[in-house]
C-alpha positions as CSV (number, residue, x, y, z in Angstrom):
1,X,83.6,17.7,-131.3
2,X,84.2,14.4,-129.5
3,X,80.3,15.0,-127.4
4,X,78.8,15.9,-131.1
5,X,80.1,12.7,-132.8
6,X,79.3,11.0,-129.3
7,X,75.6,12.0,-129.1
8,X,75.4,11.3,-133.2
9,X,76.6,7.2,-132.4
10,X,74.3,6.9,-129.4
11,X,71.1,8.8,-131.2
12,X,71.3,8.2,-134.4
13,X,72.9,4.6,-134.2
14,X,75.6,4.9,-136.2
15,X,79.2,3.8,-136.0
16,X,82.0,6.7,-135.4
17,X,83.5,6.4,-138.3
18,X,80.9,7.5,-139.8
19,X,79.6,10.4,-137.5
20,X,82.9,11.5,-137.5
21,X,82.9,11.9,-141.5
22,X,79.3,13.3,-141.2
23,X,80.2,16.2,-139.5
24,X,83.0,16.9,-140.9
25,X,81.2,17.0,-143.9
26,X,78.4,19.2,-142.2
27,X,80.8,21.8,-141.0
28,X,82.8,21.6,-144.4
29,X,79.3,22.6,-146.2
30,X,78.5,25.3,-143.7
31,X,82.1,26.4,-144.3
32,X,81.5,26.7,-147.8
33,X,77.7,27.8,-147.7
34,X,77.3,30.0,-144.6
35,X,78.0,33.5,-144.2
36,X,81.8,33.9,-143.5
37,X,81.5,35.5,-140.4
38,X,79.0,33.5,-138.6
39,X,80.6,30.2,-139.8
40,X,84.5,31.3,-138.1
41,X,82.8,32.1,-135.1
42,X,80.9,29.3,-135.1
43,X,84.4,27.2,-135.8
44,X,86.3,28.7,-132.9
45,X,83.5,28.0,-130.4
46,X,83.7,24.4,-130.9
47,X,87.3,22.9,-130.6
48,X,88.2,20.8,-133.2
49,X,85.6,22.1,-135.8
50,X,88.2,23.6,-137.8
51,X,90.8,20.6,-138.4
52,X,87.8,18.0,-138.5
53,X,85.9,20.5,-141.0
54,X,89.8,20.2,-143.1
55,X,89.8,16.5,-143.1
56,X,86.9,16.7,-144.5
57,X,87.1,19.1,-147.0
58,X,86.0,19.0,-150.3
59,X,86.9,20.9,-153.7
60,X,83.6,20.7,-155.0
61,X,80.7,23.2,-153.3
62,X,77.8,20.9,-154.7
63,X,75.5,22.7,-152.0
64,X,72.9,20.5,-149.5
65,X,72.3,18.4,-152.0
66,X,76.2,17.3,-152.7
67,X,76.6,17.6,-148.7
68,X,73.6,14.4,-148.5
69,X,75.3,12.2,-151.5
70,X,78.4,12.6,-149.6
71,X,77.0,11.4,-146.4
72,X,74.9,8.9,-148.5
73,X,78.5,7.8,-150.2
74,X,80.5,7.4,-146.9
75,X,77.4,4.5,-145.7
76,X,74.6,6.9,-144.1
77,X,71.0,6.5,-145.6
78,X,68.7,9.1,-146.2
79,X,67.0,8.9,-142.9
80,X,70.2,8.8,-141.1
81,X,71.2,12.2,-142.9
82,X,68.1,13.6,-142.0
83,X,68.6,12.4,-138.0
84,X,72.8,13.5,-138.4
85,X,71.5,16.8,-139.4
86,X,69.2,17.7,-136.5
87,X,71.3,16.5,-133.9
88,X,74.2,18.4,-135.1
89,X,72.2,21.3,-134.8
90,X,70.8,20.4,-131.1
91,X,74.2,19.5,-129.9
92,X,75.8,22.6,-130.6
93,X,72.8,25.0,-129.7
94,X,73.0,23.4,-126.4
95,X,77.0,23.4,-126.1
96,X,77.3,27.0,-127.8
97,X,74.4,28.5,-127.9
98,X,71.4,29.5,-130.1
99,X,73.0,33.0,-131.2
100,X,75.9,31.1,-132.7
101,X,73.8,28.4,-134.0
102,X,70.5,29.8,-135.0
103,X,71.4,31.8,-138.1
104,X,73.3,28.8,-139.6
105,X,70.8,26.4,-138.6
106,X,69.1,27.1,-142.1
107,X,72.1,25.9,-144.0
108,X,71.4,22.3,-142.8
C-alpha cells in the first residue's frame, strides 16, 4: 500500500495523510460495493489492503457518491478525487495486474 499512497502524494500532490485516508476509503467502498469474490482477492494481493481498508471503514454504504464526500470531507477537492481515483486504479493494475483489477475498475 506504501507505493499506492506514494505514487498518489507524488502525482496527485497531496499530503499522506490524506492519500492514506483516500484509499482506505477507496478500498472500504470497493469492499462494500464490489463483488465479494473479486474484492478478497483483490485485498490479499495487495498487503496491507485489508487493515488499511479497516481503518477506514465506514457503517454507512452511501455508494460512489458517499465514497467522494468522504474524500471531499477528509480535505481532497473534487479534481483531486477524480486524479486519487485513476491512479489507484493504475497503481494496482501495474502492481497486480489487470485480471485482478479490471472487473473492479468500474466501481471507482
Amino acid at each position: 500500500m506504501d507505493e499506492v499512497i506514494g505514487r498518489l502524494v507524488v502525482n496527485v500532490g497531496i499530503d499522506r495523510a490524506a492519500a492514506e485516508k483516500a484509499v482506505g476509503i477507496t478500498l472500504d467502498f470497493l469492499a462494500k460495493e464490489g463483488p465479494p469474490d473479486k474484492v478478497r482477492s483483490f485485498l490479499a494481493k495487495l498487503p496491507g489492503a485489508g487493515a488499511r481498508r479497516r481503518k477506514a471503514a465506514s457503517k454507512d454504504a452511501g455508494g460512489v457518491m458517499g465514497a467522494r464526500m468522504r474524500m471531499m470531507g477528509g480535505g481532497l477537492r473534487m479534481g483531486e478525487v477524480q486524479s486519487v481515483t485513476q491512479q489507484f486504479i493504475a497503481c494496482t493494475r501495474e502492481r497486480i495486474g489487470e485480471d485482478e483489477v479490471g472487473g473492479l475498475a468500474q466501481f471507482v
